[in-house]
One Martini backbone bead per residue (centre of mass of N, CA, C, O) as a GRO file, in nm:
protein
  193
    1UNK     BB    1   0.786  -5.941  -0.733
    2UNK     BB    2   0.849  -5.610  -0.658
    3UNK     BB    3   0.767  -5.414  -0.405
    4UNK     BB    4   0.680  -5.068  -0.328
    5UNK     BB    5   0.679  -4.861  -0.086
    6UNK     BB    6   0.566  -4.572  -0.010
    7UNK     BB    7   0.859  -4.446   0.070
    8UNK     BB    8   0.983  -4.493  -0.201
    9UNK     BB    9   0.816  -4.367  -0.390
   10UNK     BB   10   0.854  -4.106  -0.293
   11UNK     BB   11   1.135  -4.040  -0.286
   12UNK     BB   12   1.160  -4.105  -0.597
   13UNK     BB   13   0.954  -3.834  -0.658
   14UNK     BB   14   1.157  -3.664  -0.511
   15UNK     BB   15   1.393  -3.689  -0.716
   16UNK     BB   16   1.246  -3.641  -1.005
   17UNK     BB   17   1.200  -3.356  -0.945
   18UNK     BB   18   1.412  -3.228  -0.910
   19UNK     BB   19   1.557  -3.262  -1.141
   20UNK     BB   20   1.343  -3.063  -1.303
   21UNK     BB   21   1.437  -2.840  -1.163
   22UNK     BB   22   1.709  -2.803  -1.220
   23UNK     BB   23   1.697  -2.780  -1.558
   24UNK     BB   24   1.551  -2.495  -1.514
   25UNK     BB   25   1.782  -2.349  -1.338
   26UNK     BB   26   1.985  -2.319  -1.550
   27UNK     BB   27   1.789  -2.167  -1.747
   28UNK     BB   28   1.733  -1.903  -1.509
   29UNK     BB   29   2.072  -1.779  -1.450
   30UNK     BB   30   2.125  -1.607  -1.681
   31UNK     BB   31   1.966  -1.413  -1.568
   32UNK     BB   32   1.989  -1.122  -1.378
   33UNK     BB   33   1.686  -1.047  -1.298
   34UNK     BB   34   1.770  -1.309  -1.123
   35UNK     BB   35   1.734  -1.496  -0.868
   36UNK     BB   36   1.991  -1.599  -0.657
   37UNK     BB   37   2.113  -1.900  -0.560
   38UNK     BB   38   2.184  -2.091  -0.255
   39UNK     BB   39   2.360  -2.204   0.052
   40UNK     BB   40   2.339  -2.306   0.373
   41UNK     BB   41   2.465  -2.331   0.678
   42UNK     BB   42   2.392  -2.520   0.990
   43UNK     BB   43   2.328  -2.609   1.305
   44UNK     BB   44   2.049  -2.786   1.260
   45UNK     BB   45   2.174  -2.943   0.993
   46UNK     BB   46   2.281  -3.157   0.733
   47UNK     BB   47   2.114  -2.956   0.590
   48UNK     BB   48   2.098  -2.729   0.385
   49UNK     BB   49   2.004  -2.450   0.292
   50UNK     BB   50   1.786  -2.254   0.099
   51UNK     BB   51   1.863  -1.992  -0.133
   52UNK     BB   52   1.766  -1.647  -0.205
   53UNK     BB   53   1.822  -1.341  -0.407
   54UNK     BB   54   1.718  -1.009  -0.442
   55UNK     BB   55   1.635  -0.680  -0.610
   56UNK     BB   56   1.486  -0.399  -0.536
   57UNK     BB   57   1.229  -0.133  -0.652
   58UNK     BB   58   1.219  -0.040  -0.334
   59UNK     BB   59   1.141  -0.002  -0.040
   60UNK     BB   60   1.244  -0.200   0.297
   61UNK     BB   61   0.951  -0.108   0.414
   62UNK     BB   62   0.770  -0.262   0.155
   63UNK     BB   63   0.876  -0.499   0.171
   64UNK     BB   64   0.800  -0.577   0.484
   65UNK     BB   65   0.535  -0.562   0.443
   66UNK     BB   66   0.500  -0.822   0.251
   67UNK     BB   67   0.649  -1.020   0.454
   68UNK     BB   68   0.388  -0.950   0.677
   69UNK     BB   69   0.168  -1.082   0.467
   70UNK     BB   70   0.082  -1.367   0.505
   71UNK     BB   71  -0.197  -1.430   0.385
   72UNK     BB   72   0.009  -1.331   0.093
   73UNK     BB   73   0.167  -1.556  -0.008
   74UNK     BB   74   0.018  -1.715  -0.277
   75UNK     BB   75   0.087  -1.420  -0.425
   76UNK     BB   76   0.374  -1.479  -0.489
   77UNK     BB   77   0.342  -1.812  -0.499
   78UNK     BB   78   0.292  -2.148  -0.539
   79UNK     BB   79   0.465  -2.254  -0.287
   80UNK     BB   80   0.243  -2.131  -0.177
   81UNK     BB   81  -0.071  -2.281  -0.124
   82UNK     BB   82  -0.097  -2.164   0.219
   83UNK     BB   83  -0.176  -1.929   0.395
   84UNK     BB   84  -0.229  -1.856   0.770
   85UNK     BB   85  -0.322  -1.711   1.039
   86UNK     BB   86  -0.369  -1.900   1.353
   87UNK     BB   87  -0.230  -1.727   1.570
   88UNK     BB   88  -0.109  -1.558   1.902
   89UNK     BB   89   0.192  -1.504   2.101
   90UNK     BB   90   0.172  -1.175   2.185
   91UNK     BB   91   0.411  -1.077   1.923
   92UNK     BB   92   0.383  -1.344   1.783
   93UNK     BB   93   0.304  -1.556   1.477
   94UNK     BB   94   0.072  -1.810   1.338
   95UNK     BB   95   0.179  -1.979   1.037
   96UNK     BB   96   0.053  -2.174   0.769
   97UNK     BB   97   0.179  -2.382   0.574
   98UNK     BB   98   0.147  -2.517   0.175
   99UNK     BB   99   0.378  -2.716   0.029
  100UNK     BB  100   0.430  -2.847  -0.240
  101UNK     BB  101   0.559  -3.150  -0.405
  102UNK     BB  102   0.616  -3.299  -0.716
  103UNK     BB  103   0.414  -3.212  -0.860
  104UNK     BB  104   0.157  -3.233  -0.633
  105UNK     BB  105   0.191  -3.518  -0.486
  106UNK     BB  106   0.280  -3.355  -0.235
  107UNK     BB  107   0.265  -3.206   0.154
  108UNK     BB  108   0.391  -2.934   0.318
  109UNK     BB  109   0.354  -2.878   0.646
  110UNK     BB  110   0.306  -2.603   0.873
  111UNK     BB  111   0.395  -2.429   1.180
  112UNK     BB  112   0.452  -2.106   1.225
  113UNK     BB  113   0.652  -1.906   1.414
  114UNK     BB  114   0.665  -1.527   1.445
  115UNK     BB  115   0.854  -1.296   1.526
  116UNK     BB  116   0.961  -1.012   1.535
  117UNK     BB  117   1.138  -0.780   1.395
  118UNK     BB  118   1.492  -0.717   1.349
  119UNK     BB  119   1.771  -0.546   1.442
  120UNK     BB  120   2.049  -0.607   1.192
  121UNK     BB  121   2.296  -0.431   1.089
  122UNK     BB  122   2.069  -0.274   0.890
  123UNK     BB  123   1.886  -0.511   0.911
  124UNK     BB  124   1.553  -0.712   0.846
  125UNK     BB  125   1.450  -0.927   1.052
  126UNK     BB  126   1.234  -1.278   0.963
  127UNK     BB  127   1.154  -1.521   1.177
  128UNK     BB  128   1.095  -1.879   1.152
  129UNK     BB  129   0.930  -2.155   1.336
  130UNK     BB  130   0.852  -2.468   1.397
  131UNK     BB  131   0.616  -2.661   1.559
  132UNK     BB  132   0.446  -2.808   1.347
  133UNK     BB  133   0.468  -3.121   1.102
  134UNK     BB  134   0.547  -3.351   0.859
  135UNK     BB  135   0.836  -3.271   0.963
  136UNK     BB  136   1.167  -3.196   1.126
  137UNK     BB  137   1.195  -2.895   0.965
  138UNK     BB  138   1.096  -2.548   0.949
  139UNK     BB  139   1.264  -2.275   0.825
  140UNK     BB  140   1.255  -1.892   0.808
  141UNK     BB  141   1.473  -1.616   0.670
  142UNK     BB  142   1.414  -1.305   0.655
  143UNK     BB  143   1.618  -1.052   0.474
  144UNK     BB  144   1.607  -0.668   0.472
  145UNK     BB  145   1.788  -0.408   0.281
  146UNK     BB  146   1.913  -0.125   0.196
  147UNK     BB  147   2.052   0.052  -0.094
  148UNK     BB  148   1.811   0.293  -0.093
  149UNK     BB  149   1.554   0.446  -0.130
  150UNK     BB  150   1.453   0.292  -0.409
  151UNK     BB  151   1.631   0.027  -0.261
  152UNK     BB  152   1.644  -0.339  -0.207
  153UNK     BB  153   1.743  -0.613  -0.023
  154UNK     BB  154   1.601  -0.983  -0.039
  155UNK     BB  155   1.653  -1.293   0.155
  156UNK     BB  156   1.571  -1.628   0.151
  157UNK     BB  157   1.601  -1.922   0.449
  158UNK     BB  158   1.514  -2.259   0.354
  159UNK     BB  159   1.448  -2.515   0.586
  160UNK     BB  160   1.461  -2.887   0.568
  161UNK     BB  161   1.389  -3.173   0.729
  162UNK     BB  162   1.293  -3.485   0.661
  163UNK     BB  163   1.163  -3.773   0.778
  164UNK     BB  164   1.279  -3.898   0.531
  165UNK     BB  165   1.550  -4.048   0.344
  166UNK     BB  166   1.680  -3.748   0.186
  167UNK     BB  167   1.871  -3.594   0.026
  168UNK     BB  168   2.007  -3.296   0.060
  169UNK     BB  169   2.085  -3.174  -0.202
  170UNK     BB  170   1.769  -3.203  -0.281
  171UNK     BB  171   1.657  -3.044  -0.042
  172UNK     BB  172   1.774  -2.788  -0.107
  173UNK     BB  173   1.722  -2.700  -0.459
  174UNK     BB  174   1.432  -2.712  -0.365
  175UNK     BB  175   1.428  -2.445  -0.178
  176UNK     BB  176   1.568  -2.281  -0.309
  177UNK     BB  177   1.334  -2.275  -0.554
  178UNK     BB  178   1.193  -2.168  -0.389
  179UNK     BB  179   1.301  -1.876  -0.266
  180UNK     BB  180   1.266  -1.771  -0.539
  181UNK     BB  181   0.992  -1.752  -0.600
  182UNK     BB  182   0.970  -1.543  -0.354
  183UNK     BB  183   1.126  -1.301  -0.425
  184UNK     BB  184   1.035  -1.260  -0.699
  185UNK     BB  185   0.732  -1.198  -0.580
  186UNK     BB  186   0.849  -0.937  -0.405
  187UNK     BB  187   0.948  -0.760  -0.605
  188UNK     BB  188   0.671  -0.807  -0.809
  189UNK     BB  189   0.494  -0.622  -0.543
  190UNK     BB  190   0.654  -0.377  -0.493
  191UNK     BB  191   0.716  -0.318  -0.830
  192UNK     BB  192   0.364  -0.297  -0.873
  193UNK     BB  193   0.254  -0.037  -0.621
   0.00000   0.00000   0.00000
């Protein structure tokens, strides 16, 4: 009798998961006020990063808020499971993050730095960069764009790379799905306020 190594089983149950979310995300992109999911091409890995935008009926400033709101991260999205600043070093910020994956079968953690917000050709950017965790690499990166008074432009790309070998594009488009429902959390906070 065969038996499966327990990194086999993980591989395995996060096939069987992105699976079943690219079939939700399909039902989920014919509505036009649903945040659009994309890849990005990185120089940092051969696995491509997962991202969505989406506008926002709000303020560039206030969106902005709310994404250097760490600690109320797990309020926009359930994929972040866990989130609080840990530490400052200087002016950046040292955020843990805990997000589940598989429904709920493992949770991919990690530290992340955030520098201060920087202004690059008139949009607002507010990148992080992993110390430590789980993986071999998780990388974020919020832009928000002003559209008008009160409409804003906002995107997250969201890099992991895991420790184990799993195909990239399940790993992109299981990211695109976090980013998806982060951005869509931001929006849903900000026409709240």
């Amino acid at each position: 009798m065969y038996r499966f190594s327990p990194s086999s089983l993980f591989i395995l149950a996060f096939l069987v998961g992105c699976l079943s979310l690219e079939s939700s995300a399909a039902a989920e992109s014919a509505n036009p006020a649903k945040a659009q999911r994309f890849s990005v091409k990185t120089p940092l890995s051969s696995i491509q990063a997962g991202a969505a935008r989406i506008d926002v009926t709000a303020d560039a400033q206030s969106v902005v808020q709310i994404i250097q709101d760490f600690g109320n991260y797990g309020k926009l999205t359930d994929k972040f499971e866990k989130a609080r600043v840990v530490g400052r070093s200087g002016t950046d910020i040292d955020v843990y993050l805990q997000v589940p994956i598989l429904k709920g079968a493992a949770k991919i953690w990690a530290v992340l730095r955030f520098a201060p917000i920087r202004n690059s050709n008139g949009e607002q950017v507010l990148a992080g960069h992993m110390l430590k965790g789980n993986v071999e690499r998780l990388d974020a990166k919020w832009t928000v764009r002003p559209l008008g008074a009160q409409q804003s432009h906002v995107e997250l790309e969201l890099l992991i790379v895991p420790k184990l070998p799993v195909p990239g594009s399940l790993v992109t488009r299981e990211t695109a799905y976090a980013a998806d429902k982060a951005v869509t959390g931001v929006r849903d906070r900000a026409e709240h306020r």
